[in-house]
C-alpha positions as CSV (number, residue, x, y, z in Angstrom):
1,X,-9.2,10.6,5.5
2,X,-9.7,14.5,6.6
3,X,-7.0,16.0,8.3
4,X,-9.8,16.5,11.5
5,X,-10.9,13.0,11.4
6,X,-10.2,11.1,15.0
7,X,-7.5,8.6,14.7
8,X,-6.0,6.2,18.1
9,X,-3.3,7.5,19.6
10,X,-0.8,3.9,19.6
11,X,2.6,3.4,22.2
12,X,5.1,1.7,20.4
13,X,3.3,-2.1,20.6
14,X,0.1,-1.2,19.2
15,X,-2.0,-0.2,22.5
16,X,-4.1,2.3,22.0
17,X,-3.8,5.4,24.3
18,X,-6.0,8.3,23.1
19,X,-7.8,9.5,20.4
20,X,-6.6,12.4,18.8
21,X,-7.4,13.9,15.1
22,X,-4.6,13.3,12.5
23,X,-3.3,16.3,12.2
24,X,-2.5,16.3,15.7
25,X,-1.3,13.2,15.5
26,X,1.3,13.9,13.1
27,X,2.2,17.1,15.0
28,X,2.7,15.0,18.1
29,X,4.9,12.7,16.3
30,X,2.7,10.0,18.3
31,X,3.0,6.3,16.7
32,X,-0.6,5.5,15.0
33,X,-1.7,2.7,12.4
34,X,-1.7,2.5,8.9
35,X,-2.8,-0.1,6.5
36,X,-1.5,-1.2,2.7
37,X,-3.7,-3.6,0.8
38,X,-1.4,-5.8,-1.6
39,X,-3.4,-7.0,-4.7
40,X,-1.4,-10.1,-6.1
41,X,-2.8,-14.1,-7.8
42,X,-1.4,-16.8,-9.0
43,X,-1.6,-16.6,-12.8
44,X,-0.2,-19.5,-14.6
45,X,3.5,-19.6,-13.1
46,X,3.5,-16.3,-12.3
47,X,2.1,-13.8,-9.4
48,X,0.7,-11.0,-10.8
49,X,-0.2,-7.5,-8.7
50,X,-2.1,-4.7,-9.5
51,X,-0.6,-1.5,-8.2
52,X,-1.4,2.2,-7.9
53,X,-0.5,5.1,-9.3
54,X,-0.7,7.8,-6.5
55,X,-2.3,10.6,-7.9
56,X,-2.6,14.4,-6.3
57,X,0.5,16.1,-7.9
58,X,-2.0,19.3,-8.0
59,X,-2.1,19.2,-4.0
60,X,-1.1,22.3,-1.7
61,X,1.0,20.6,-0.8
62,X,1.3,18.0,-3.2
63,X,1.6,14.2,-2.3
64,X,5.3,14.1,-2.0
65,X,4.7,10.4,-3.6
66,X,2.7,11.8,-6.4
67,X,3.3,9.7,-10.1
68,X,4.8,6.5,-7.6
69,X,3.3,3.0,-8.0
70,X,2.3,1.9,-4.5
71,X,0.0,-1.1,-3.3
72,X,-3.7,-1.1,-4.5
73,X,-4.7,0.8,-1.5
74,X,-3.8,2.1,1.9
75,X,-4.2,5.0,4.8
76,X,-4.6,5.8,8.6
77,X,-6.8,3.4,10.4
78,X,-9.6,5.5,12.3
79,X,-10.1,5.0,15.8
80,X,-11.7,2.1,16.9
81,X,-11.1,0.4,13.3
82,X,-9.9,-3.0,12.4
83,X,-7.3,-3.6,9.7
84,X,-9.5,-5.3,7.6
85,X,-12.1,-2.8,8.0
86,X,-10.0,-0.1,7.0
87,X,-8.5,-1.9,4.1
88,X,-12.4,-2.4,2.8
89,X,-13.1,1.1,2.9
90,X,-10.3,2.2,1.8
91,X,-10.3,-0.3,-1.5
92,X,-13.6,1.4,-1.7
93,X,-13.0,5.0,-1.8
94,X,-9.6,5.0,-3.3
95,X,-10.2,2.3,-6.7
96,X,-14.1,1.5,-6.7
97,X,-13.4,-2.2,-5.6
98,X,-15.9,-3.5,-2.6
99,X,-15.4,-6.9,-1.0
100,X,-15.5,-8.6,2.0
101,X,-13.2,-8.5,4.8
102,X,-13.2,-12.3,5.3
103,X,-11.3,-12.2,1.7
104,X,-8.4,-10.5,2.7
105,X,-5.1,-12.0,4.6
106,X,-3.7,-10.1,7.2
107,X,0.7,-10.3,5.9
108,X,1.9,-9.1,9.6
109,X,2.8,-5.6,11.2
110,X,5.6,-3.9,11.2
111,X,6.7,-0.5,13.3
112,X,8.5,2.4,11.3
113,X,9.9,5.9,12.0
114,X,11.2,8.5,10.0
115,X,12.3,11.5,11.2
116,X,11.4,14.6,9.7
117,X,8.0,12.9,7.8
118,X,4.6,13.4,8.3
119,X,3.8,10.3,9.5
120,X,7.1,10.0,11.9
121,X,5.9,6.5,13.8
122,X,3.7,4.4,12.7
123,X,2.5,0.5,12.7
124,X,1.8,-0.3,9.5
125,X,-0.7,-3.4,8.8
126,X,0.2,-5.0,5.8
127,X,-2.7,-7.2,4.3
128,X,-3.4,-8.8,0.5
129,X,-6.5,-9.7,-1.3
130,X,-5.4,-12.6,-3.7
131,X,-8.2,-12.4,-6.0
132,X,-7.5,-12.1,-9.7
133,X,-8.7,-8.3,-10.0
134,X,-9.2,-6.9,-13.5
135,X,-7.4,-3.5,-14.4
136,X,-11.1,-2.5,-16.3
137,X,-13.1,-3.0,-13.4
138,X,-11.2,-0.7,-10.9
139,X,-11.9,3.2,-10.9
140,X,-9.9,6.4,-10.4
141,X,-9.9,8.7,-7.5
142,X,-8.7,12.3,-6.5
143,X,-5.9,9.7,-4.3
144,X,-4.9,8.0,-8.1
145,X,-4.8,8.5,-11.3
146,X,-3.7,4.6,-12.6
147,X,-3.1,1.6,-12.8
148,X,-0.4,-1.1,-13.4
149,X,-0.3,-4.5,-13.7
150,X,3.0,-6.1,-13.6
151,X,4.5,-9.6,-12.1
152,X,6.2,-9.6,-8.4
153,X,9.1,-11.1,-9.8
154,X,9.5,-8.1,-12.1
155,X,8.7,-5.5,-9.2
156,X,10.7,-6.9,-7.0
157,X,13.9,-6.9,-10.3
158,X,13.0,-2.9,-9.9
159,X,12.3,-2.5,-6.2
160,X,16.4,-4.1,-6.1
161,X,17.6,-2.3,-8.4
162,X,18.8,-5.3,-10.5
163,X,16.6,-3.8,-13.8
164,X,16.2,-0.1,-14.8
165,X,13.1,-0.9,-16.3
166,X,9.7,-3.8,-17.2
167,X,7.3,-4.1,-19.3
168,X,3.7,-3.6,-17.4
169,X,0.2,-3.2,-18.6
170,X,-0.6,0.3,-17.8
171,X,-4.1,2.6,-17.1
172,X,-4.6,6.1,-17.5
173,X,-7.6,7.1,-17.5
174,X,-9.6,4.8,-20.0
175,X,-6.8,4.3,-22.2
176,X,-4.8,1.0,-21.4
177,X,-1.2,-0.4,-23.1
178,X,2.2,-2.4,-22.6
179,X,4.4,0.0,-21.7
180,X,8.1,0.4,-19.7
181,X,7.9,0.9,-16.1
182,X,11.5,2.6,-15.0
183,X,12.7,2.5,-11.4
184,X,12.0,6.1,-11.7
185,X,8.4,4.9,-10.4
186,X,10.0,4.0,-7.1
187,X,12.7,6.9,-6.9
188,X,10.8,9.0,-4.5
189,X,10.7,6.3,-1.9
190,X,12.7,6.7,0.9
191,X,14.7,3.5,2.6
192,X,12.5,3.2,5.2
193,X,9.3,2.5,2.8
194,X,11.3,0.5,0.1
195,X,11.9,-1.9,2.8
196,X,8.9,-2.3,3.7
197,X,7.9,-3.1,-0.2
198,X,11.1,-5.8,-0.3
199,X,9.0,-7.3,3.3
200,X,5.2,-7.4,1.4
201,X,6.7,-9.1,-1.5
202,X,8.6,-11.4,0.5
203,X,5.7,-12.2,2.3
204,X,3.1,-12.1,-0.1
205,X,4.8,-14.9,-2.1
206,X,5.9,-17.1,0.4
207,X,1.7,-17.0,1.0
208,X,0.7,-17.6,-2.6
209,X,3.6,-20.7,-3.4
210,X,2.7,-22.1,0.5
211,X,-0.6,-21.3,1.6
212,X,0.6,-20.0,4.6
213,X,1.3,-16.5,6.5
214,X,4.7,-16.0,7.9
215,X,4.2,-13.2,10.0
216,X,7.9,-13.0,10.8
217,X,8.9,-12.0,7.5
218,X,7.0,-8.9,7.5
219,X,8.2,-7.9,11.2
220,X,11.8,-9.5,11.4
């Protein structure tokens, strides 16, 4: 999404009270809405995700995030858009894949600040699609340049610090292989969005073992 694109202005329960661009937004320090799209299946005994790797390290500015894993997709909602709506365009423009918005499950919201960011106040919608997605099917974008497939139990071993390292199936490019994934891949992260990683896993298995949302794990 463009800097000049119109985005709804939020107050801190998710009303909307405006519309402004996003760059105003962020100037303002108003609270707006974001969505992250989880990709994560059942696969034998395990739950396996597919996750990101944020590209645009050649940026002016560059994404401060650049080389970090992150969810299969994500952004700023525009105005008048639905979660699930944004997550489908968003799977669209940033990794090639295109499905329905009846296939995703909405996780639960979750309000975060951080003083001094870009995005200072913001709801954040956290949904999954828990389809088996293949990591030759999906397609790089000027937002990432990879892909890696790895279990939750050993993301979430990294994302607590309890392993300095996993094996994953890694993409760059065309080129795909087994390779280590260090917690380096997480470093940049501040607090603030590592928690919110340690909610979505939380949440997203408790979905995939139960069959259920818990909304209160995501917002509690």
């Amino acid at each position: 999404m463009a800097e000049d694109e119109l985005i709804d202005v939020l107050d801190a329960a998710g009303a909307v009270t405006g519309v402004k661009t996003r760059a105003q937004v962020h100037t303002d320090d108003d609270w707006h809405g974001l969505v992250f799209t989880w990709s994560a299946w059942v696969e034998g005994t395990q739950v396996m995700m597919m996750l990101q790797r944020r590209g645009r390290a050649d940026d002016h500015p560059p994404d401060p995030f650049a080389g970090q894993v992150d969810a299969l997709a994500g952004g700023h909602m525009g105005t008048g858009e639905s979660p699930a709506a944004c997550a489908v365009r968003e799977l669209a423009e940033e990794v090639g894949l295109e499905i329905p918005a009846a296939d995703l499950i909405e996780l639960g919201t979750m309000r975060m600040e951080r003083p001094g960011a870009a995005c200072r106040r913001v709801i954040e919608h956290l949904l999954l699609y828990p389809t088996p997605v293949s990591i030759e099917a999906l397609s790089c974008s000027d937002e990432v340049d990879g892909f890696v497939q790895v279990t939750l139990h050993d993301l979430a071993d990294l994302i607590h610090g309890r392993r300095d390292h996993v094996k994953v199936r890694c993409r760059r490019g065309d080129d795909i292989a087994i390779e280590d994934l260090p917690r380096a891949a997480l470093s940049a992260y501040p607090p603030e969005i590592l928690e919110v990683f340690r909610r979505s896993l939380v949440a997203i298995d408790h979905y995939l073992q139960q069959g259920e949302v818990n909304p209160g794990l995501i917002s509690s």
